[in-house]
N, C-alpha and C positions, 0 to 999 in steps of 0.2 A: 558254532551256533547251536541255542539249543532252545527246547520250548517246555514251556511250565503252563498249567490249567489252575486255574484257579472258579468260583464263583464270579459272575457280575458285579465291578466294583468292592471285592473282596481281593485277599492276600490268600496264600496256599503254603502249605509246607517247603513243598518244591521249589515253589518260585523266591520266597524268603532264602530259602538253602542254596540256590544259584548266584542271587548276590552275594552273600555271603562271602564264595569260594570267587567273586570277581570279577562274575559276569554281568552284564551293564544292560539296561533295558533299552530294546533296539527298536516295536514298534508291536502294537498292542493289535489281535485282531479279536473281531467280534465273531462268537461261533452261533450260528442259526439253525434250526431245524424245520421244514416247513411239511405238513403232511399234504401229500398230496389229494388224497380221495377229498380230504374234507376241502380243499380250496378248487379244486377243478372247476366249478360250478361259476367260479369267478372268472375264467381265463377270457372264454369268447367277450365278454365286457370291455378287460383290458384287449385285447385282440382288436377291434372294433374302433378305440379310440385313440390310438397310435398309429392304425393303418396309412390316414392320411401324410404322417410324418414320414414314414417309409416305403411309400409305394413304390419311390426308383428304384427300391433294393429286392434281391431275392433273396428270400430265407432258404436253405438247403439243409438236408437232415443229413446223417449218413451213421452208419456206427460200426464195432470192430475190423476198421480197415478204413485209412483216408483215402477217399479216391483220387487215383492219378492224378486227372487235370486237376486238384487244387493242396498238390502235396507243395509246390512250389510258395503258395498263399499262406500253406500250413507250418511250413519253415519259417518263411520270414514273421509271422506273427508272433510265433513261441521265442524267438530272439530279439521282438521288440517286450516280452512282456516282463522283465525286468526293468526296461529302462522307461513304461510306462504306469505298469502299477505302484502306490504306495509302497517305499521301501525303507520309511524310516531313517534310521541311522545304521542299517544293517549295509552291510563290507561286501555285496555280490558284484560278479564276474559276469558280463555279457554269455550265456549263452552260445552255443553253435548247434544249430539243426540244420539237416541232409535230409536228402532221401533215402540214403542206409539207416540211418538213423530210427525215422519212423518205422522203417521195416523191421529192425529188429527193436523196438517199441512194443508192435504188434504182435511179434511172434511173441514174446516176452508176455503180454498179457493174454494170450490163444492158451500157452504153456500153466498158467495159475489160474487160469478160470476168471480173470477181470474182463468186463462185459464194457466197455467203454462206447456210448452214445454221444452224438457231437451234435452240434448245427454251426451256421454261418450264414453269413453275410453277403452277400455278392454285387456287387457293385455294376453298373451299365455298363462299364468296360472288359468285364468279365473278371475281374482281380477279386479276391478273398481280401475281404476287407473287418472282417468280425468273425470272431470264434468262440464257442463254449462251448465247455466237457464236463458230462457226467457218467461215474462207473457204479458199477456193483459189481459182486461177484456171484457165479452161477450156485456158488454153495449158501450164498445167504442172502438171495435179491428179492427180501422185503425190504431193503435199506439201498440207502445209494450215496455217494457221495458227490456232490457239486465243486468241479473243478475249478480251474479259473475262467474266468470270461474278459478280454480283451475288444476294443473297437479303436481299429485306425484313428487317430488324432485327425486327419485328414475328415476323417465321415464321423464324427461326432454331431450328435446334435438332431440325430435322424429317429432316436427313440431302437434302435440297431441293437442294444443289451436286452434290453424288456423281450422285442420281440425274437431274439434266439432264445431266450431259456422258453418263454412260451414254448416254442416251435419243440424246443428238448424236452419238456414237462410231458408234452401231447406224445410225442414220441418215446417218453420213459413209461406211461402207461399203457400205451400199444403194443411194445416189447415184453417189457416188465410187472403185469396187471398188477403181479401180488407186492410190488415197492408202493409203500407206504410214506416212508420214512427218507428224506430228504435234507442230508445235513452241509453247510459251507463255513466259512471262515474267510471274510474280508477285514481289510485295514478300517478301523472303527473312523482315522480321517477321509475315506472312501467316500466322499455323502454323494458322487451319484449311483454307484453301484448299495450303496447302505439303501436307496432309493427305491432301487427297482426291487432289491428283497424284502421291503416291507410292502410293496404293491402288490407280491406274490406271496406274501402272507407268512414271509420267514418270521421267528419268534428267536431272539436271543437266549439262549442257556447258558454258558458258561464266555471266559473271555482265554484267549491262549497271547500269552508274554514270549515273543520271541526275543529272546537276550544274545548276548555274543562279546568273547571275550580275543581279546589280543594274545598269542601265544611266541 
């Protein structure tokens, strides 16, 4: 499997040269940038008008290190989030996450300087029911990266996406003052997650062609 960038609705050297050599278009994401200084000014709005959707839930922050009581939440999540995100026509393998796992995750990114901020979802019953991750690194955090974001199939429907990346935006610039620059990459069939990044003010720049060949 491999990925090519090209322009919005544009072809690329790369991406042309991939098929080419065999590799077959697996499922197109759309890459976003959102700044934060300039959009903050919007959040408590959004905050305010989704509250009433999700008042059963609790948003939780937490960042370089998941805590204990929801590493359990935090496994099963990252192993449902292949078989829930948009995956095209791409050939993936269920996932397996532990709690060794996460721990050496952690130390892994303690050792290179990646800065990883999280939030979640919590449910009445106490269960991790939603997650988002965003990093940077301590050598260059004017920029950040926006990971994936998942929400239980079970609790959709509660506005749970919106309000964790808020909840990590608030807490990226708490952390992070001088992160500016806020880049993602979802499946362009995504349309509630393409949803919630244009509520938060993401702007499309370029588009990344994940291909993948049979060997």
């Amino acid at each position: 499997m491999i990925e090519a960038f090209s322009p919005p609705a544009e072809e690329s050297p790369g991406l042309l040269f991939a098929r080419a050599v065999g590799f077959r278009d697996a499922i197109e994401d759309r890459i976003k940038v959102v700044d934060l200084f300039e959009t903050e000014p919007t959040w408590a709005e959004l905050e305010r008008r989704i509250a009433p959707r999700c008042q059963d839930y609790r948003i939780v922050t937490w960042r370089d290190g998941v805590p204990e009581e929801l590493v359990e939440g935090y496994c099963r999540l990252n192993e449902m989030f292949f078989e829930e995100a948009p995956m095209g026509e791409l050939d993936i393998e269920r996932e397996k996450w532990d709690a060794a796992r996460v721990s050496q995750q952690t130390e892994r990114n303690r050792r290179t300087g990646r800065r990883v901020l999280a939030a979640g979802a919590v449910a009445p019953d106490g269960t991790l029911v939603g997650l988002t991750e965003a990093m940077t690194n301590e050598r260059a955090a004017w920029r950040g990266f926006q990971s994936g974001t998942l929400v239980d199939p079970q609790h959709r429907g509660h506005a749970l996406g919106l309000a964790m990346k808020l909840a990590n935006h608030r807490q990226l610039r708490a952390v992070f003052p001088d992160c500016r620059v806020l880049m993602t990459g979802n499946a362009g069939v995504n349309a509630a997650m393409n949803a919630v990044n244009d509520a938060l003010g993401y702007r499309e720049t370029e588009r990344c062609v994940e291909l993948q060949k049979d060997i």
